[in-house]
N, C-alpha and C positions, 0 to 999 in steps of 0.2 A: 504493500500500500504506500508506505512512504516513496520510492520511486517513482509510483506513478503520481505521486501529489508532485513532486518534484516535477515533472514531466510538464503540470500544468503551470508553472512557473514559481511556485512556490519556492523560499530559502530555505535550504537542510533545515532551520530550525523550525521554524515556520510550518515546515512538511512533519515535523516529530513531532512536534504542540499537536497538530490537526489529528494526525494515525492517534495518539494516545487518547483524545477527547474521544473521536470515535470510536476506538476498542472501551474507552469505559462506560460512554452511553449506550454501547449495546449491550455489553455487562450490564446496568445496573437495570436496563429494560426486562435482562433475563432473570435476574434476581425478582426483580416487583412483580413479572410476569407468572415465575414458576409461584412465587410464597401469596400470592392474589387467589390462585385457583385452589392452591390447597386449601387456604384460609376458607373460601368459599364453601368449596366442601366438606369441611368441619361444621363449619361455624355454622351454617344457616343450619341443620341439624339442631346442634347446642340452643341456638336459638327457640329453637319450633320445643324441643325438651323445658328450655326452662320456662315458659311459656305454658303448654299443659299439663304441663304438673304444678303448676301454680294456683293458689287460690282463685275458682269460679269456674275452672277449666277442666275438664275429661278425665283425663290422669292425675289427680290432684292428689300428691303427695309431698306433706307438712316435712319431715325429715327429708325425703330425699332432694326436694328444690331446695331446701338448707345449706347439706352439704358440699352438692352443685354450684350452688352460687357463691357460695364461700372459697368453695378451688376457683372457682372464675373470678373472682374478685381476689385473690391472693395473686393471681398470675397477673391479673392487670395492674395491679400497684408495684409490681417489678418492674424499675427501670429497664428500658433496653438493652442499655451498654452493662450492667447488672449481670443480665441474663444469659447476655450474650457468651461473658465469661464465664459465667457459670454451669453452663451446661456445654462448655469446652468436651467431656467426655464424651456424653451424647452425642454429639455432632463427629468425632471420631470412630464412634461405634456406627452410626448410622453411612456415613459416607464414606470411612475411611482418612479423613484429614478435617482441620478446623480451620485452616484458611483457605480463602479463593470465595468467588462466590457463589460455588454450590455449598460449600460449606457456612456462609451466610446465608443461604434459604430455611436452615433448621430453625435457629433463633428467629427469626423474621414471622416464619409463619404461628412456630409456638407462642409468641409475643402477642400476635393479631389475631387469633382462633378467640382467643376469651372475648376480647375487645371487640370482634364483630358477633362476635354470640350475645352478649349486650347489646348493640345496635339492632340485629334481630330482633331479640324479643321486643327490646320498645316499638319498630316498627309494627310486629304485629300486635300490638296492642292498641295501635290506632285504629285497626278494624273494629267497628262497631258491636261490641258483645252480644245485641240484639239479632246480628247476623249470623251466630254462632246458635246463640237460642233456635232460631227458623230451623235453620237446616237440621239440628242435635232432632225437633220434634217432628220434621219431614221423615226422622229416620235414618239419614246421613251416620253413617261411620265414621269416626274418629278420623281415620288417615283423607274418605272423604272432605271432611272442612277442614282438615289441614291442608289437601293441596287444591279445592275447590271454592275455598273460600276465605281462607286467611292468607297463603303466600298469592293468589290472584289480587284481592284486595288491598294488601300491604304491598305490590310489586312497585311503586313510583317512590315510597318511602325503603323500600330496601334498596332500590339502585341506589338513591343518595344516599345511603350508607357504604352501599359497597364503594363511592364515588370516593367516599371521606377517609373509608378499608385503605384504598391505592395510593390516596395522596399520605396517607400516616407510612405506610410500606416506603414509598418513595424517600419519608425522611429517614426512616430508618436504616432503609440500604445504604444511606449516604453515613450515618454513625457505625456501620458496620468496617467501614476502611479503616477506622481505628485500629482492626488485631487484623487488618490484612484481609479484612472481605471481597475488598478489589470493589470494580465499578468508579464512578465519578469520586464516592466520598473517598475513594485511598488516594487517587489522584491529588484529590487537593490537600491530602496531607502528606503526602510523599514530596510534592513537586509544591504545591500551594504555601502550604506551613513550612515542610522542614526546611526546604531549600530557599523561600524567599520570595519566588516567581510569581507576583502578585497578579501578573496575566492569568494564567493558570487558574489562580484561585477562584481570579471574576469568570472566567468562562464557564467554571462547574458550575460556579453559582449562576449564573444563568441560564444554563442549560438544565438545572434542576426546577428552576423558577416556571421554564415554558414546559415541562414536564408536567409540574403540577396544574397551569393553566389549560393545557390542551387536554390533561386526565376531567376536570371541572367543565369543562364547556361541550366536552362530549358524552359525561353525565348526565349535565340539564338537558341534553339534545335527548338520550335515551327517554328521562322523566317525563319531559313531555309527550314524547310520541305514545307511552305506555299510560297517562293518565288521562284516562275518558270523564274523569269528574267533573 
């Protein structure tokens, strides 16, 4: 790559600045992307759980949403960078190594699973409980108005969570370059911080900035098209 930037008239350094921004934004696109979908998949589960097992709800169990939400809310009040160290093992049992940034997808998604299992549930809780009553006495199954009636009804409110999921993932990949996550955040502290290259520093950070911006405006695009309200 660096050659052929060269090629387009670019100075050797110039052509290195560019190859590295680009090898770390698509790193850290791969990071947010793989730890986005796992999270997804956990979490809107977790969500829809601590939701009817809750008081008024189908499965309503006093202990078990207790305990539940107590591990969900212990793991949410763990900082990142916290965590990130902290289950250093983990992430060498599960991948084989604790740096790069597969090895920052562990941390990232255990981080975000609790925290978007929270924004689940509150999402569906904006569904009208009334609506749950109708169908519970139409006859409706459990799993019925959970996927017929509450992730339908709550889906404009769970995109903007999952919108708000990506943008927190995103800052997080970038705190993950601390112990060598790689992506933009190591950049700017490899090249940014330690070395002084204050160009360096401002390009991540604006390349993180329209990350976030282009994640937000293609959110509200989704929200609206999905909400018939």
């Amino acid at each position: 790559m660096n050659s052929f930037l060269m090629e387009l008239g670019l100075s050797s350094y110039t052509a290195k600045v560019t190859e590295l921004l680009v090898v770390g934004s698509f790193e850290t696109m791969y990071m947010v992307l793989i730890a986005t979908l796992v999270s997804i998949f956990f979490g809107v589960p977790l969500g829809v759980i601590l939701l009817v097992t809750s008081k008024g709800y189908f499965w309503y169990n006093k202990t078990f949403y207790q305990v539940l939400g107590t591990i969900v809310n212990a793991l949410r009040s763990i900082p990142f960078i916290i965590l990130m160290v902290a289950i250093i093992p983990l992430t060498k049992l599960l991948v084989g190594t604790s740096i790069g940034t597969t090895a920052a997808i562990v941390p990232l998604t255990i981080s975000t699973i609790p925290f978007l299992g929270r924004l689940v549930e509150t999402s569906l809780r904006t569904v009208p409980y009334g609506l749950v009553e109708a169908a519970h006495s139409m006859g409706a199954s459990p799993r019925h108005i959970i996927f017929k009636v509450l992730l339908p009804e709550a889906l404009p409110e769970l995109i903007q969570n999952f919108t708000l999921t990506v943008i927190v993932i995103i800052g997080c990949s970038a705190m993950a370059g601390t112990i060598g996550g790689g992506g933009l955040g190591d950049i700017a502290i490899r090249y940014g911080y330690q070395r002084f290259q204050v160009s360096i520093m401002v390009a991540t950070v604006i390349i993180l900035v329209l990350m976030v911006q282009l994640t937000q405006v293609f959110g509200d695009y989704l929200t609206k098209k999905v909400d018939h309200r």
